[in-house]
Steps between C-alpha positions, in 0.01 A plus 500: 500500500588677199291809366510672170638808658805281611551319165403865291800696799724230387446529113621863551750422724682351206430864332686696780088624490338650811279182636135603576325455806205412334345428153196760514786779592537827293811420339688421193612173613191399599316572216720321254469188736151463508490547117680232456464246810180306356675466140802430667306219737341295236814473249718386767182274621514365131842435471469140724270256677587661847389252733376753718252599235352237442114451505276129387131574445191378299427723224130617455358373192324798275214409324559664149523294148908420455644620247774265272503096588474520872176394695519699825621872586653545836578901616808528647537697890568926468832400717608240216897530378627251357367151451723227632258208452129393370375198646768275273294660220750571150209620295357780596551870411471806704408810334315832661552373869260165394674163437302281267518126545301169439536429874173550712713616824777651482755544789765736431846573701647852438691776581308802656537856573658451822471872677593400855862583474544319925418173321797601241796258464820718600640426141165649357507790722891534422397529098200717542733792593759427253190515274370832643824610448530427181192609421618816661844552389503715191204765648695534863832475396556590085690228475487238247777345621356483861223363301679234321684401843191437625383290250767258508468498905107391465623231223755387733233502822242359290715171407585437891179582579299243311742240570452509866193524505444194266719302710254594780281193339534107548645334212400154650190412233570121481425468912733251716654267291616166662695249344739202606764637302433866636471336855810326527687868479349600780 
């Protein structure tokens, strides 16, 4: 199990910083990282449909007149990300954490603030403190070019990262397919 001490200790790591012992110490280090761990947490959150941040649920309806063409106003959850899909609904619009729709129900599939870094894909966990020390860099170290480094590491990171873990799905949508032709191969 990971913990944000051990993904903050090796953000710094990559600073030649002094790694903390814990987040609510007195200490430069520490300070800086919990200034910019939440920020730091959602963007990278934001960046992809990471499976394990995933959450389905039924949105609760609100009750107040919609505004523009759409019927029905829907308020989105306080953990809510990034969308990654609305009940096969195209038209609808989200604005001010509410989506407005004309569908009664709505059913929505999104990314959330995932906070429990032991449920973390090791790629995640692996980006989060390039991203910390990034985030970092220039305060700690006065370096721009340390900076800069670190920028192209996390773009780097970021690309392997989503691609495993959007291999991590089936691609098999069409089901067994069985065929004479098919069957004779085999």
């Amino acid at each position: 199990m990971t913990t944000k001490v051990e993904i903050v200790n090796a953000g710094l790591i990559k600073l030649n910083a002094r790694p903390i012992n814990s987040l609510s110490e007195v200490s430069n280090e520490a300070t800086l990282a919990n200034q910019v761990w939440d920020i730091s947490r959602k963007a990278v959150l934001r960046e992809h449909y990471w499976n394990f941040a995933i959450k389905e649920i039924e949105l609760a309806r609100i009750n107040d007149r919609p505004l523009m063409q759409y019927e029905y106003i829907f308020q989105l959850p306080t953990d809510f990300i990034r969308l990654v899909k609305l009940d096969n609904d195209t038209d609808f619009k989200i604005i001010n954490n509410r989506v407005y729709t004309n569908k009664k129900d709505c059913i929505l599939r999104y990314v959330y603030d995932n906070k429990n870094t032991s449920t973390w894909d090791a790629m995640f966990v692996d980006l989060m403190a390039i991203r910390i020390a990034k985030e970092l860099a220039y305060t700690i170290t006065t370096s721009s070019a340390h900076q800069d480094r670190l920028q192209n590491e996390y773009l780097f990171i970021l690309k392997k990262a989503k691609y495993y873990d959007a291999t991590d799905e089936s691609t098999d949508t069409l089901g067994p397919i069985s065929s004479s032709i098919i069957d004779v191969r085999f």
